[in-house]
C-alpha angles and dihedrals in degrees: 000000000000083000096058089043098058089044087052088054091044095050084047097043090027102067126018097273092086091041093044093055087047094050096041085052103047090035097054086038091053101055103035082053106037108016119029112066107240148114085278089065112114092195086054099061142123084215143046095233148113101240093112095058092041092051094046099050101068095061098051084057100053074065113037093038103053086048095056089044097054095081102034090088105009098055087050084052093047095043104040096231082117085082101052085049085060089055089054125096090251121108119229089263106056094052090060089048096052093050091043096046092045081056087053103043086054096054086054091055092051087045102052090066090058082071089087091069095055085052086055110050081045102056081042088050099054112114112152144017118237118226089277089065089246123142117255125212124212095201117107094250091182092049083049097051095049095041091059086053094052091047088051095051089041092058079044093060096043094049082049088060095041091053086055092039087055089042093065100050137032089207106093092202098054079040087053091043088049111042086039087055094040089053093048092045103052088038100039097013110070098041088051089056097042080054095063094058090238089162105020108229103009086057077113090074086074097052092048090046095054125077086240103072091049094043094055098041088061096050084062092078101256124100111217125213086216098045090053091048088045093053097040086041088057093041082060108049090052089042086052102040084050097050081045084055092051091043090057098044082063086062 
């Protein structure tokens, strides 16, 4: 397994697939929260927080992460390589970890440069000394923390969909269409659908049920029991629907 991981990361780091998803990110990211004048702008706010940036993430992953897990399952299909990972000495399941775990290291590495941006609302924050002559920042540091968490198990989710998404097909563009309309949906979907009043007072099925409701009850600050068993318990039923996909295939 930690073969097959390492040749995942070098596949990412070693030609411009995995560059071009950390650019994208912190270029898109860039400009929406420092350049363009909108309500995305951190240097615009009421507040000195990272909201912007939390509430804007999401929705470029629901683009550039569909777009790196297309090809984890789908190219091995296409190109018959799928069958020479079966002769090797790796279960079923630890091909689809490796695969999902090199998608989240990734992520990790595009989100340690967002950092930057913490620094900086902080050193803007900061409006007053305490007794002691040290500096006191007026940002939320625990919302922040959490908040990271939660966008770190939201892009995990959504790798978790695009493997299954790459283990159905071995087309990488259906894989990309799919795994890019499964992440909005479960993100967007449901709480599109709690919000019409289909079924009068358990409408609030649909918004447990989507990613949105757990992921902003985590950038409050506090971390849930019940948010972090909803967002592994997803990672494993795609994990598992996708393990389900390359045991079939042996057939």
């Amino acid at each position: 397994m930690r073969a097959l991981y390492w040749k995942e990361i070098r596949s990412f780091l070693g030609s411009i697939v995995g560059y071009i998803f950390i650019i994208i990110f912190l270029i898109s990211s860039g400009i929406f929260h420092w350049v363009v004048s909108q309500d995305t702008n951190l240097l615009q706010g009421e507040e000195v927080d990272l909201i912007p940036f939390f509430n804007l993430s999401p929705i470029i992953f629901l683009i550039l992460i569909p777009a790196i897990t297309m090809r984890m399952i789908a190219e091995e299909r296409k190109n018959g390589t799928i069958e020479l990972l079966f002769t090797r000495p790796i279960t079923d399941l630890q091909i689809i970890l490796a695969k999902y775990l090199a998608g989240v290291t990734l992520l990790i590495i595009a989100l340690l440069p967002t950092l930057v941006y913490y620094y900086s609302m902080v050193s803007l924050g900061v409006e007053a000394v305490d007794e002691d002559g040290l500096a006191i920042s007026v940002i939320d540091e625990g919302a922040t923390f959490t908040s990271y968490i939660g966008l770190l198990l939201l892009g995990s989710v959504f790798i978790a969909i695009g493997v299954f998404a790459s283990a159905i097909t071995s087309n990488q563009i259906v894989a990309f269409i799919l795994a890019m309309f499964l992440c909005w949906f479960f993100y967007d979907g449901f709480e599109m659908l709690g919000s019409f009043n289909l079924m009068g007072d358990y409408d609030f099925i649909f918004q447990f049920v989507g990613l949105t409701s757990h992921y902003r009850s985590i950038m409050k600050g506090v971390i849930d029991t019940s948010d972090i068993i909803y967002f592994f318990g997803m990672i494993a039923i795609f994990l598992t629907a996708s393990l389900t996909v390359v045991k079939s295939l042996k057939r």
